[in-house]
PDB file of N, CA, C and O in Angstrom:
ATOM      1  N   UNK A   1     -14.011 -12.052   2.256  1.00  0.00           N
ATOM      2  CA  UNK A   1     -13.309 -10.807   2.446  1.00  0.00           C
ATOM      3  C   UNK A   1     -12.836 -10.305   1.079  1.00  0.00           C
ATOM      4  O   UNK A   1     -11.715 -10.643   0.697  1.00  0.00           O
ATOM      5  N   UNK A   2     -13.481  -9.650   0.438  1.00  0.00           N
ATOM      6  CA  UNK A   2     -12.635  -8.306  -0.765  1.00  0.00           C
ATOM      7  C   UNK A   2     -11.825  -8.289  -0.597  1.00  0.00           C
ATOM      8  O   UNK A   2     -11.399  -8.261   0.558  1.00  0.00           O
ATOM      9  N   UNK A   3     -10.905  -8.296  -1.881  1.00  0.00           N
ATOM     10  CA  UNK A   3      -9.443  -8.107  -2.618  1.00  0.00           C
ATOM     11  C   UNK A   3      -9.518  -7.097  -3.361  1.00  0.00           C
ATOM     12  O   UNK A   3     -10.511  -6.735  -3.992  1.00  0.00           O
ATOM     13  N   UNK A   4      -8.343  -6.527  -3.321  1.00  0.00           N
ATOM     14  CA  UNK A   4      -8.270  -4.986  -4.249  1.00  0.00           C
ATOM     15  C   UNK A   4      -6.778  -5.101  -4.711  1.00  0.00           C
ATOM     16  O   UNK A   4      -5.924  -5.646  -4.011  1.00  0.00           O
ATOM     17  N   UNK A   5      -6.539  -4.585  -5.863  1.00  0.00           N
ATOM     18  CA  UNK A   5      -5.197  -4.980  -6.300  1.00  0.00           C
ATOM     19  C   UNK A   5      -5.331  -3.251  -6.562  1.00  0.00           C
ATOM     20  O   UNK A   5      -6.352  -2.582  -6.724  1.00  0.00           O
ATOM     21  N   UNK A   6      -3.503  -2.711  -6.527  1.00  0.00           N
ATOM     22  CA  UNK A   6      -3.305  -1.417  -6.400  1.00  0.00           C
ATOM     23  C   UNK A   6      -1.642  -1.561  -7.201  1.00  0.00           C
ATOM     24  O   UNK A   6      -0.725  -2.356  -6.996  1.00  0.00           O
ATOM     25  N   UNK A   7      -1.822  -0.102  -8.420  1.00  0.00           N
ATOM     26  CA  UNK A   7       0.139  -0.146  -8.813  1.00  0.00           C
ATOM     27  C   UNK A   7      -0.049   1.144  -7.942  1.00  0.00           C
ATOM     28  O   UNK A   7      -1.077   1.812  -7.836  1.00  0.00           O
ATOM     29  N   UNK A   8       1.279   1.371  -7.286  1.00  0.00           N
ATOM     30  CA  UNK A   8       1.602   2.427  -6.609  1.00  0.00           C
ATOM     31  C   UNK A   8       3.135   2.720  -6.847  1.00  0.00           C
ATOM     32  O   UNK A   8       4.086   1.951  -6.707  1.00  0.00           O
ATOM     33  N   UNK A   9       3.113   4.296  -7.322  1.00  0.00           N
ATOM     34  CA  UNK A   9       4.553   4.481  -7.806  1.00  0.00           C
ATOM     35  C   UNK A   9       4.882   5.626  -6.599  1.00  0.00           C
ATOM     36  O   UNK A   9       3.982   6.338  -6.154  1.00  0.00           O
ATOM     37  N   UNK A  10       6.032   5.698  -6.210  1.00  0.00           N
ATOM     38  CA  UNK A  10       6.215   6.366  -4.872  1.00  0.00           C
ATOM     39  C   UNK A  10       7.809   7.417  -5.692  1.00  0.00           C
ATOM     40  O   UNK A  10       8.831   7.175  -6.334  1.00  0.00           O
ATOM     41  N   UNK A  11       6.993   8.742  -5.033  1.00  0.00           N
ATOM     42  CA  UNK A  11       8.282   9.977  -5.171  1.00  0.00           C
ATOM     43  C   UNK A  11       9.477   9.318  -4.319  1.00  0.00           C
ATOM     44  O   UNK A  11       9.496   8.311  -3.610  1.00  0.00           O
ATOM     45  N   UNK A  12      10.379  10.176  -4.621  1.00  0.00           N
ATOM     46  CA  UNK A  12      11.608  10.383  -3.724  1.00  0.00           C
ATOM     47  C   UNK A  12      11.528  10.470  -2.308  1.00  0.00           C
ATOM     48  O   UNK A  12      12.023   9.662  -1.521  1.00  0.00           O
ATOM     49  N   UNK A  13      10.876  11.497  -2.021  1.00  0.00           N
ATOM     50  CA  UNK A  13      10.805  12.039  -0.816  1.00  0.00           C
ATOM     51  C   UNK A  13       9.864  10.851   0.099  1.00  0.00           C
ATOM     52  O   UNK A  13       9.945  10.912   1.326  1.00  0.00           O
ATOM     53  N   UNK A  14       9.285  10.151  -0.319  1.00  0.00           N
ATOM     54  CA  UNK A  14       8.497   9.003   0.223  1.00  0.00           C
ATOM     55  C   UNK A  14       9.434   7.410   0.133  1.00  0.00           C
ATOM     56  O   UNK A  14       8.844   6.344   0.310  1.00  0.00           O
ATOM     57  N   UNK A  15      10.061   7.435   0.010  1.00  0.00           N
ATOM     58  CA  UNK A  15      11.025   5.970  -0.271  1.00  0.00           C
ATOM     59  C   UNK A  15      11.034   5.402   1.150  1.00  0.00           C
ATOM     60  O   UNK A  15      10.534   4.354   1.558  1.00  0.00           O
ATOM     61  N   UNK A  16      11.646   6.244   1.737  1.00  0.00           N
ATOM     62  CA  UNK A  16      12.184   5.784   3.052  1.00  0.00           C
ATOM     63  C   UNK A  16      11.095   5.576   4.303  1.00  0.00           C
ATOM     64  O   UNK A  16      11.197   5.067   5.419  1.00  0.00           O
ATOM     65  N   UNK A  17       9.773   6.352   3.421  1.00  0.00           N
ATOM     66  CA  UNK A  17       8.902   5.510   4.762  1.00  0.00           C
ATOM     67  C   UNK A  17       8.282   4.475   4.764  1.00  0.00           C
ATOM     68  O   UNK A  17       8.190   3.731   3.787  1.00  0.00           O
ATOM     69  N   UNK A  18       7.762   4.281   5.884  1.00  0.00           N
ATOM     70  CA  UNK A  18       7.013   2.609   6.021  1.00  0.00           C
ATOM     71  C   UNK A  18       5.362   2.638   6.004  1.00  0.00           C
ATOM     72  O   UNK A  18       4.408   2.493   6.770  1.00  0.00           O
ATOM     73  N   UNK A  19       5.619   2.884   4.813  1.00  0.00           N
ATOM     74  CA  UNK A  19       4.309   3.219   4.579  1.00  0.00           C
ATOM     75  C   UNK A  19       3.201   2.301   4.022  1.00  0.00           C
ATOM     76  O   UNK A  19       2.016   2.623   4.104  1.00  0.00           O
ATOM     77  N   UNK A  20       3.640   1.074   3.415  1.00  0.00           N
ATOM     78  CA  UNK A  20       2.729  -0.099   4.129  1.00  0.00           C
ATOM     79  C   UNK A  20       2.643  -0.500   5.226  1.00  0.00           C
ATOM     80  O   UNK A  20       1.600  -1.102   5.479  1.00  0.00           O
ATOM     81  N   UNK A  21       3.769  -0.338   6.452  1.00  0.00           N
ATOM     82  CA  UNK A  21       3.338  -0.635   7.360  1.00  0.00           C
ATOM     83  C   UNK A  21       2.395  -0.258   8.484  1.00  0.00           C
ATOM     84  O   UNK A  21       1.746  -0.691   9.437  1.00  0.00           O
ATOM     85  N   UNK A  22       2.700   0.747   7.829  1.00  0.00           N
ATOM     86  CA  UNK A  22       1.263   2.122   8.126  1.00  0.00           C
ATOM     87  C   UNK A  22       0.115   2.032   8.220  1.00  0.00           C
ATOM     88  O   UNK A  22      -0.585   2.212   9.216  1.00  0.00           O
ATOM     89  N   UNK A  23      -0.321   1.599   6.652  1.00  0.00           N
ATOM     90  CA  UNK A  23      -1.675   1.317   6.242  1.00  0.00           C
ATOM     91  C   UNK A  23      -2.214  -0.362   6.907  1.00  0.00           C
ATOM     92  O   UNK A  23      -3.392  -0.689   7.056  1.00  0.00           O
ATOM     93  N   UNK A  24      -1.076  -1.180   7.206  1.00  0.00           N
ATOM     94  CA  UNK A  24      -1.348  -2.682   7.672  1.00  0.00           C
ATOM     95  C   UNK A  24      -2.003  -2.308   9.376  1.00  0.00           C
ATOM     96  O   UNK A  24      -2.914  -2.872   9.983  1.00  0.00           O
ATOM     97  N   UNK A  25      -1.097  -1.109   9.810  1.00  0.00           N
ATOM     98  CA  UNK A  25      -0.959  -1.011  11.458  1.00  0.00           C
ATOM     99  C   UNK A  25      -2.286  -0.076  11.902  1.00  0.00           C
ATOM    100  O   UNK A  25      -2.709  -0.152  13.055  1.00  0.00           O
ATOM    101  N   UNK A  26      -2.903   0.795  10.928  1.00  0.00           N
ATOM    102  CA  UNK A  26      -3.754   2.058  11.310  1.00  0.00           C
ATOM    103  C   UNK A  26      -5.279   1.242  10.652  1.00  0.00           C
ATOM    104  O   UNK A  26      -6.345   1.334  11.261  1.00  0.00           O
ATOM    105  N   UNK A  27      -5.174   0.651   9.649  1.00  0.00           N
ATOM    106  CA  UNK A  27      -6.837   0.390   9.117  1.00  0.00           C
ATOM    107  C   UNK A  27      -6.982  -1.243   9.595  1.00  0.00           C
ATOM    108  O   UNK A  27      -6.319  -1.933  10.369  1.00  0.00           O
ATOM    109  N   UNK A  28      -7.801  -1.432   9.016  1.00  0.00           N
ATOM    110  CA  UNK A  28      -8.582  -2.963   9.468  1.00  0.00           C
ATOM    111  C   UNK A  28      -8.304  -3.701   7.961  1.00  0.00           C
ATOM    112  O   UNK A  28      -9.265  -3.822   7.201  1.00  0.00           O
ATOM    113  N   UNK A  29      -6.895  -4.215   7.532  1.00  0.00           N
ATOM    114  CA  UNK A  29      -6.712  -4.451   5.968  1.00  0.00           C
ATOM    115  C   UNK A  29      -5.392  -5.389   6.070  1.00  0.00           C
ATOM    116  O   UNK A  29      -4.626  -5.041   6.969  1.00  0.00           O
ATOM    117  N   UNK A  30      -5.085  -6.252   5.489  1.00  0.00           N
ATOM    118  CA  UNK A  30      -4.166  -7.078   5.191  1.00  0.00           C
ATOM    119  C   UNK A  30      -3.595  -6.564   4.163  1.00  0.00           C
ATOM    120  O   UNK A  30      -4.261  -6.143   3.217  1.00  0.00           O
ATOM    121  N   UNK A  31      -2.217  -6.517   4.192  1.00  0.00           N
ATOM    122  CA  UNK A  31      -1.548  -6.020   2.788  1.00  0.00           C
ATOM    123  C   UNK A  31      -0.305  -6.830   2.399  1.00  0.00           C
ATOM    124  O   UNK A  31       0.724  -7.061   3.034  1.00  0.00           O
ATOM    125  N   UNK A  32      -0.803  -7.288   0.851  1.00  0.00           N
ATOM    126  CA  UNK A  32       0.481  -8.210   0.233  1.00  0.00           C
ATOM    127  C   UNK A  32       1.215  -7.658  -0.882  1.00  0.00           C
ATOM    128  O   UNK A  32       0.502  -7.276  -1.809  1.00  0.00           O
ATOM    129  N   UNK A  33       2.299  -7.539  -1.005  1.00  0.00           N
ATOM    130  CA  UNK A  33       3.110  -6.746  -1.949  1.00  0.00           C
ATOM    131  C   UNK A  33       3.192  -7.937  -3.139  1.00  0.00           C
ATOM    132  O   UNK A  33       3.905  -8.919  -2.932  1.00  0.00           O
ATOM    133  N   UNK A  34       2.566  -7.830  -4.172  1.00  0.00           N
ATOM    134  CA  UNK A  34       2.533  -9.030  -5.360  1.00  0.00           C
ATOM    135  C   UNK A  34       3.917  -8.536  -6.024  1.00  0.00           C
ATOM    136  O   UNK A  34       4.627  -9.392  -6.552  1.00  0.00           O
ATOM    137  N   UNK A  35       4.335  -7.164  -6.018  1.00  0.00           N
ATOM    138  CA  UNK A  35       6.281  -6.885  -6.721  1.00  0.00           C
ATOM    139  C   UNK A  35       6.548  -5.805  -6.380  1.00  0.00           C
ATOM    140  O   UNK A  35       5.847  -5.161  -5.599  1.00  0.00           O
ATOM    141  N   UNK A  36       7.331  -5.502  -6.757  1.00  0.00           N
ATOM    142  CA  UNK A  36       7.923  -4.366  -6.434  1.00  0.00           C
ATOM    143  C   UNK A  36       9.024  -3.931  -7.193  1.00  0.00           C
ATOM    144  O   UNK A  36       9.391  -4.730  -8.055  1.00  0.00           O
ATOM    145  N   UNK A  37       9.982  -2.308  -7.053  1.00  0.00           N
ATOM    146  CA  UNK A  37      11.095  -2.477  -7.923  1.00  0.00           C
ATOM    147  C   UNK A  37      10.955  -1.108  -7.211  1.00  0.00           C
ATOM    148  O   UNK A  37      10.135  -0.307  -7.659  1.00  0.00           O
ATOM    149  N   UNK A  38      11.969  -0.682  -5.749  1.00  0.00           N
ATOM    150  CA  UNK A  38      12.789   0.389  -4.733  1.00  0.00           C
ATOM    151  C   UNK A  38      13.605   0.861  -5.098  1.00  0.00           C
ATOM    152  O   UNK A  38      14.636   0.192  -5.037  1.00  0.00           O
ATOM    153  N   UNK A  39      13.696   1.948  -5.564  1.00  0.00           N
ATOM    154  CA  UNK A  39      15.667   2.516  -5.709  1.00  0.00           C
ATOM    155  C   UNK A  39      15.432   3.695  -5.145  1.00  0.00           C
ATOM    156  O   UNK A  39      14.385   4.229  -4.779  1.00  0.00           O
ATOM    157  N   UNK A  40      16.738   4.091  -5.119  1.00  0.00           N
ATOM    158  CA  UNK A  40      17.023   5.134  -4.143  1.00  0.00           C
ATOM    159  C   UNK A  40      16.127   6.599  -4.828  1.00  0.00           C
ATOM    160  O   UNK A  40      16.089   7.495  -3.984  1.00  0.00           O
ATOM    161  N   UNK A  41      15.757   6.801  -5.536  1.00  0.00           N
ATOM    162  CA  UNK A  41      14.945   8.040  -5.914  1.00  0.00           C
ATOM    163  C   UNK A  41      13.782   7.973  -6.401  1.00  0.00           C
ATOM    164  O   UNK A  41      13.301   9.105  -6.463  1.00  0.00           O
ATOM    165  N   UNK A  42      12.934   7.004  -6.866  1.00  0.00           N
ATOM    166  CA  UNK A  42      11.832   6.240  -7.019  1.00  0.00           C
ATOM    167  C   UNK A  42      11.729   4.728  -6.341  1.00  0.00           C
ATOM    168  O   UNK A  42      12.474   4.057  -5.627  1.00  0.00           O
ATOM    169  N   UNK A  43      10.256   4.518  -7.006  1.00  0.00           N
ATOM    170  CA  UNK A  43       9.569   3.332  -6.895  1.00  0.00           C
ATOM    171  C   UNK A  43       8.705   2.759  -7.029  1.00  0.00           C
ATOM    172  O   UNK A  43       7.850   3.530  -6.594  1.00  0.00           O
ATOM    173  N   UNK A  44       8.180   1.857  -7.345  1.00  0.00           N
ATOM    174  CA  UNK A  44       6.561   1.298  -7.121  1.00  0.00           C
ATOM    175  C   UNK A  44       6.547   0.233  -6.910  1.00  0.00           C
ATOM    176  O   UNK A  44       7.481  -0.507  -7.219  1.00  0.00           O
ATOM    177  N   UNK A  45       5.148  -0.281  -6.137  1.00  0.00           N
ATOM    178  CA  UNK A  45       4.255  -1.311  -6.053  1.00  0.00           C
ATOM    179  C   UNK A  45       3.291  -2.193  -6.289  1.00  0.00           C
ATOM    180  O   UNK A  45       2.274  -1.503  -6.369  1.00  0.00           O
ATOM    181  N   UNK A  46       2.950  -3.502  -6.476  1.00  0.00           N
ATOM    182  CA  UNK A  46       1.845  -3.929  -6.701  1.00  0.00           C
ATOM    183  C   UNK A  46       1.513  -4.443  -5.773  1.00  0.00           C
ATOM    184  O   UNK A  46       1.967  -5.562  -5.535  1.00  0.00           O
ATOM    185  N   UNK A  47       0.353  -3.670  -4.655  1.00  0.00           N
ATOM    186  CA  UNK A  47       0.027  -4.435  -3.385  1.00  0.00           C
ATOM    187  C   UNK A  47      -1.786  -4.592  -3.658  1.00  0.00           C
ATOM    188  O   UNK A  47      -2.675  -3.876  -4.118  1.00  0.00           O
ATOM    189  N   UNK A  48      -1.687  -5.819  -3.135  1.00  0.00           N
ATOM    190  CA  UNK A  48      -3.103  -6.063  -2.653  1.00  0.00           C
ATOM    191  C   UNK A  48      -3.479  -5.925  -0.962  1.00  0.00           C
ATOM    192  O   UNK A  48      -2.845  -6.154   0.068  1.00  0.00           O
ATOM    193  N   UNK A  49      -4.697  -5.484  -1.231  1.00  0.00           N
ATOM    194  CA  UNK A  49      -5.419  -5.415   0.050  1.00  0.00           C
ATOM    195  C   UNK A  49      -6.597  -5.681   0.321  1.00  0.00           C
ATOM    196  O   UNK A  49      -7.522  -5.208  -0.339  1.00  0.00           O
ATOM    197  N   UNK A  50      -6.837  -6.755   1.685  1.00  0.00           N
ATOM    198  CA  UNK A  50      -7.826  -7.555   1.927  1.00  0.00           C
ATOM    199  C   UNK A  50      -8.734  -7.059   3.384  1.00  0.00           C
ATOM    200  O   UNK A  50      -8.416  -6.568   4.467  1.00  0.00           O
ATOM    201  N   UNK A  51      -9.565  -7.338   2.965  1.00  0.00           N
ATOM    202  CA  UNK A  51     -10.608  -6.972   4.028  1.00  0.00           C
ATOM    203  C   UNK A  51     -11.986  -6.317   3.536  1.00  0.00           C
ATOM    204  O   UNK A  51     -12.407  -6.340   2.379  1.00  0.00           O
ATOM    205  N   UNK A  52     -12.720  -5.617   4.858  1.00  0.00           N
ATOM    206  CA  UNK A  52     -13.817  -5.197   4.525  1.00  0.00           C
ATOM    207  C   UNK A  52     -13.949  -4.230   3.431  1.00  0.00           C
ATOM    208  O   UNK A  52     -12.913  -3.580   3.289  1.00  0.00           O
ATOM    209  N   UNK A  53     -14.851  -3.933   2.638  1.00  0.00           N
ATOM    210  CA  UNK A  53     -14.525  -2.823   1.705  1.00  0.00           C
ATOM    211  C   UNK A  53     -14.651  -1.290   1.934  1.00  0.00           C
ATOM    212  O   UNK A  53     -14.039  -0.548   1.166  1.00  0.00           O
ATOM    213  N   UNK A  54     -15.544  -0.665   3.127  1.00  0.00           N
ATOM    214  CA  UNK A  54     -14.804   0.304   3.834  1.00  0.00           C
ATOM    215  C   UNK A  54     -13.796   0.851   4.530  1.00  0.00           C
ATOM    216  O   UNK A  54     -13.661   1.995   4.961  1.00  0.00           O
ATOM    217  N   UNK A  55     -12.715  -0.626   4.626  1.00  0.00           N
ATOM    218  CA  UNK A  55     -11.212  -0.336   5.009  1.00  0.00           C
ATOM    219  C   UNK A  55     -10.573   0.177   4.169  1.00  0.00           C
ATOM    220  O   UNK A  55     -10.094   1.300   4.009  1.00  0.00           O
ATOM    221  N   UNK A  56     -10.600  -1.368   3.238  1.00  0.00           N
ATOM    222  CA  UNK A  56      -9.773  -0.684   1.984  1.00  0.00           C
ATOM    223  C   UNK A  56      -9.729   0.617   1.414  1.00  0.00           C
ATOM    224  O   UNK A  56      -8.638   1.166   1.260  1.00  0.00           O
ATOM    225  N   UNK A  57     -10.805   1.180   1.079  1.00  0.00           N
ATOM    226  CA  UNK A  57     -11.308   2.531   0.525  1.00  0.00           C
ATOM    227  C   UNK A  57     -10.759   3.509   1.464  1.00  0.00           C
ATOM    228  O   UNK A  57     -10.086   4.408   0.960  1.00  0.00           O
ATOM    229  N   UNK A  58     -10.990   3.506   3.318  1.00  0.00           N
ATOM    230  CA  UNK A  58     -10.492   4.366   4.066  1.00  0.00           C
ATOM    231  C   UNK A  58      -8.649   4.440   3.674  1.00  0.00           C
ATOM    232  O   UNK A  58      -7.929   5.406   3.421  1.00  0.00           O
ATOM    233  N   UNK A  59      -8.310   2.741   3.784  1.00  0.00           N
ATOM    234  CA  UNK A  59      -6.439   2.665   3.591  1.00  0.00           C
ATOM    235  C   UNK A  59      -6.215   3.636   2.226  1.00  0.00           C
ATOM    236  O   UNK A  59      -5.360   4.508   2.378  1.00  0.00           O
ATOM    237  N   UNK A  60      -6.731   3.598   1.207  1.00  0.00           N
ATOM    238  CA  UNK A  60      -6.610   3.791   0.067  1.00  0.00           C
ATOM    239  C   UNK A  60      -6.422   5.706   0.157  1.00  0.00           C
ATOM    240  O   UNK A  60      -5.568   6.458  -0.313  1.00  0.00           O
ATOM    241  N   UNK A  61      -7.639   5.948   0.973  1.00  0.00           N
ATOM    242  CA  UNK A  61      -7.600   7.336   1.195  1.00  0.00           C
ATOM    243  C   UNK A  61      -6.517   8.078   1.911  1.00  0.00           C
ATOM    244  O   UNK A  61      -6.362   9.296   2.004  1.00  0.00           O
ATOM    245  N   UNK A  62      -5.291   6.404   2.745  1.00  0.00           N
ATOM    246  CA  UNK A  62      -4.779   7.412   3.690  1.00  0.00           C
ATOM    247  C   UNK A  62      -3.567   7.520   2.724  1.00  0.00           C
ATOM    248  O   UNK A  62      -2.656   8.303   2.993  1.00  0.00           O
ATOM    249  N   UNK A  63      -3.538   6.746   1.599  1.00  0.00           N
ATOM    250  CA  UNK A  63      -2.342   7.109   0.787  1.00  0.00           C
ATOM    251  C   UNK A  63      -2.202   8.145   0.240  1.00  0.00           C
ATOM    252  O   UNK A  63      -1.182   8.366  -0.412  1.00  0.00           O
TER     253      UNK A  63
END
């Protein structure tokens, strides 16, 4: 199963959603948060995601 490593820096207006849980619950993809660093007006991520490689690419698209 393909691994994809991703930095993802997230606006304001996006903080508060669950939006890995999103991409874990809607595509066919495992998702592991390797760090992170949340505050209240920014943010980002280092998530990996596992699975087929037309998931990933679809998850990737739904970001």
């Amino acid at each position: 199963m393909p691994n994809m490593r991703f930095h993802i820096r997230f606006p304001e207006q996006k903080i508060k959603e669950p939006i890995i849980y999103q991409i874990g619950h809607e595509y066919k993809v495992v998702t592991n948060i390797r760090r992170a660093d949340v505050r209240e007006t920014t943010g980002w991520m280092d998530l990996e995601l596992s699975g087929e490689t037309a998931e990933i690419e679809r998850a990737i698209e739904g970001l």
